[in-house]
C-alpha positions in Angstrom: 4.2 64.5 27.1 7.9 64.0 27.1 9.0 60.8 25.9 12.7 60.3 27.9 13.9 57.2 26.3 17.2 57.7 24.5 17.2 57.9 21.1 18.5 54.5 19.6 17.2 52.5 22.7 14.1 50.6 23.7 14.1 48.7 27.4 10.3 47.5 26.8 10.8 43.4 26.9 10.3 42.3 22.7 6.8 40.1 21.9 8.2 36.3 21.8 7.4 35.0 18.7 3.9 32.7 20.1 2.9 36.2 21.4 2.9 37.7 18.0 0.7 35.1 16.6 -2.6 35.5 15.9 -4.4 33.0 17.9 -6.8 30.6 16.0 -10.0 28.4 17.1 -9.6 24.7 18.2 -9.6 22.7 14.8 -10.4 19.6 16.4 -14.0 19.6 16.4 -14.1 20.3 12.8 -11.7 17.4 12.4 -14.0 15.1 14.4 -17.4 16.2 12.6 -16.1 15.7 9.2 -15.0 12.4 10.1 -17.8 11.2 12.2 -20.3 12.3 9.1 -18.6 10.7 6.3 -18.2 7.6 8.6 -22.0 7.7 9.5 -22.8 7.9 5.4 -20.7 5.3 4.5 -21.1 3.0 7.6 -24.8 2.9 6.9 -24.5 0.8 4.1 -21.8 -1.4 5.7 -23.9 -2.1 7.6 -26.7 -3.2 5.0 -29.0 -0.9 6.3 -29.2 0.8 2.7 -28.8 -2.4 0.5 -29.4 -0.7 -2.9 -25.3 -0.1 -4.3 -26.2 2.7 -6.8 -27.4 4.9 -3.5 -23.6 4.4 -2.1 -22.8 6.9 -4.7 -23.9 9.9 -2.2 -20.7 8.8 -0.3 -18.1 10.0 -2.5 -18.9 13.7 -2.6 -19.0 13.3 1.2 -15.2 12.0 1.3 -14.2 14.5 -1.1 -15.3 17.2 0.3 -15.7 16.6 3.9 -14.0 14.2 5.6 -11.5 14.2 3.2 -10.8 18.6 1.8 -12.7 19.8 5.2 -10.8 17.4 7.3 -7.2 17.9 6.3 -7.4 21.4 6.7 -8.0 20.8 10.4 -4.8 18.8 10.5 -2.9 21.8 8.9 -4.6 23.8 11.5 -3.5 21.2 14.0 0.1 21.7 12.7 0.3 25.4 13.3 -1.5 24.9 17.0 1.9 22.4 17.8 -0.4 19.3 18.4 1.2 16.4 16.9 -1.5 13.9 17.4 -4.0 16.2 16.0 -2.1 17.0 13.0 -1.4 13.6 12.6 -4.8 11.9 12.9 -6.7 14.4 10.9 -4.8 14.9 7.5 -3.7 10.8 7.7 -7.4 10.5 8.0 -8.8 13.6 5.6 -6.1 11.6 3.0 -8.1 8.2 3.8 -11.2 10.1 2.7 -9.9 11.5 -0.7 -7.7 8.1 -1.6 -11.1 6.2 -0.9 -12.5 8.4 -3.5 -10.3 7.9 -5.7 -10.1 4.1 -5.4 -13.7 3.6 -5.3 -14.1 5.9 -8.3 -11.5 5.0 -10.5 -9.2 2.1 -9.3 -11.8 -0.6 -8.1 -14.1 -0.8 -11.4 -10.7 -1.7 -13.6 -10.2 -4.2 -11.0 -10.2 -8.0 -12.3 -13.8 -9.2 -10.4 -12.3 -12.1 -8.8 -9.4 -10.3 -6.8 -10.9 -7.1 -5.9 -11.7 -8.0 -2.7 -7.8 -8.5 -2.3 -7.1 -5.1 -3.2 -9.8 -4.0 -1.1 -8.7 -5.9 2.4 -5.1 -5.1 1.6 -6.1 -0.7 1.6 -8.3 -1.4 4.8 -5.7 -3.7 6.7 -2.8 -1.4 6.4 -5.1 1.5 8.0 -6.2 -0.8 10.7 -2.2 -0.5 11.5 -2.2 3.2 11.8 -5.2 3.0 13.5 -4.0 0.8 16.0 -0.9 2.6 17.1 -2.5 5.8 17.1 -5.4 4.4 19.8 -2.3 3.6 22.1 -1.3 7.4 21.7 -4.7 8.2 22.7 -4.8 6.1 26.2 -3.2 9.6 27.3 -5.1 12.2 25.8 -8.6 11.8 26.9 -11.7 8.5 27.3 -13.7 10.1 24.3 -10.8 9.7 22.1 -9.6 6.8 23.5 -13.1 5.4 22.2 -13.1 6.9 19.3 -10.1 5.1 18.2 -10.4 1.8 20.1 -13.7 1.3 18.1 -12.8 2.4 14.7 -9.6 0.0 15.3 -12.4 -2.9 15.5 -14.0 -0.8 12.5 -10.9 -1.7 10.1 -10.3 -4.8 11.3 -14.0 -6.0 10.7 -13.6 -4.4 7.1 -10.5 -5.8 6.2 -11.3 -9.0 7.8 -14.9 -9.2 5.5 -13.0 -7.8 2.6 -10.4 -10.7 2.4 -12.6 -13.3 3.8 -15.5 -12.3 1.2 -17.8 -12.1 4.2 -21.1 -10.3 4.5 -21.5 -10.8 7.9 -18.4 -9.5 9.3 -18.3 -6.6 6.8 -22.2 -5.7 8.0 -20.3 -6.0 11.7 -17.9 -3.7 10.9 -20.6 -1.6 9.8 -22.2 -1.6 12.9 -18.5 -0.4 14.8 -18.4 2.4 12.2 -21.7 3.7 13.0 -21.0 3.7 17.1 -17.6 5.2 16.0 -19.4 8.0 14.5 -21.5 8.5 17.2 -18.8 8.4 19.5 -16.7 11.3 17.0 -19.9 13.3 17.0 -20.0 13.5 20.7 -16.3 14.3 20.7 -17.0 17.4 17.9 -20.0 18.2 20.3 -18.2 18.6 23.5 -15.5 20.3 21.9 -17.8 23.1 20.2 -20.2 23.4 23.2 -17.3 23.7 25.9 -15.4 26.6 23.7 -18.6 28.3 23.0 -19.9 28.3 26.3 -16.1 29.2 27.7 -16.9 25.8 30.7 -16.3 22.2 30.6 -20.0 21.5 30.7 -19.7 18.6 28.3 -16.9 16.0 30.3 -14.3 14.1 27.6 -12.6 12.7 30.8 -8.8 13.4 30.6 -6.4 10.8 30.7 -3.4 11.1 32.8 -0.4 11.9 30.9 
């Protein structure tokens, strides 16, 4: 076959840069699982459900690896996908995970016992804030997010609000939100997986209007 194209030329229209890129899956529900988990695990004994402290220990590989390692990935992932929100609420929150870790394994024991709690209140507050702005991001993305955030919001503020207060009660409450939280992440990491996988919406997250 003759190939008539002058020498030196091409006409065909150049690949845009997004075409060239390889395309990747959807990171969210990985995001979402490794943060409804770890939530589930810690939550649990929040909640006093699991009252012996020495079990809490099965937590911190969790957050390590997990909702922490597992879960900013997904955010990097999220990054080179151009969602903002995404990337923003999965590494903020896969960094929660590992600088729990770190506090709860080696800031909190060389803590003075009285003023702990302080410290303690003070690291859950200040993500109650993020949380807080980032559930009004999510009143346009979609109701299953919108949950997910509007509850963990009540989840930090119970925590922070038990931690400064020294309250069992309202730190076992906030237990309770984290569990419904995870539940409500799970579905989320659910619907995302089954909808991709089965190429439908079969699984509704009910879009918000943007």
């Amino acid at each position: 076959m003759t190939d008539t194209q002058t020498p030196g030329t091409d006409e065909r229209t150049p690949a845009s840069p997004a075409a060239l890129r390889p395309q990747i899956a959807d990171p969210g529900p990985l995001g979402l699982a490794a943060f409804a988990l770890t939530t589930f695990v810690l939550s649990v004994f929040n909640a006093g459900l699991i009252e012996d402290g020495a079990l809490e220990a099965v937590v911190l590989p969790l957050a390590l690896c997990y909702g922490g390692i597992a879960q900013v990935l997904a955010g990097m992932w999220e990054f080179r996908k151009n969602n903002t929100f995404g990337a923003v609420a999965f590494t903020s929150y896969g960094s929660f995970w590992l600088s729990f870790a770190a506090y709860v394994r080696f800031v909190a024991p060389e803590l003075p016992a009285a003023h702990a709690h302080q410290a303690t209140g003070l690291f859950l507050l200040a993500w109650a804030v993020f949380t807080l702005y980032m559930t009004v991001v999510a009143t346009r993305i979609n109701g299953v997010l919108l949950a997910v955030f509007t509850v963990l919001s009540l989840t930090f503020v119970l925590l922070a609000a038990g931690a400064l207060g020294q309250s069992t009660g309202v730190s076992h409450a906030g237990g309770w939100a984290g569990l419904l939280t995870a539940v409500l992440a799970w579905y989320g990491s659910f619907a995302g997986v089954a909808n991709a996988t089965w190429k439908d919406r079969s699984l509704p997250t009910w879009p918000l209007a943007g």
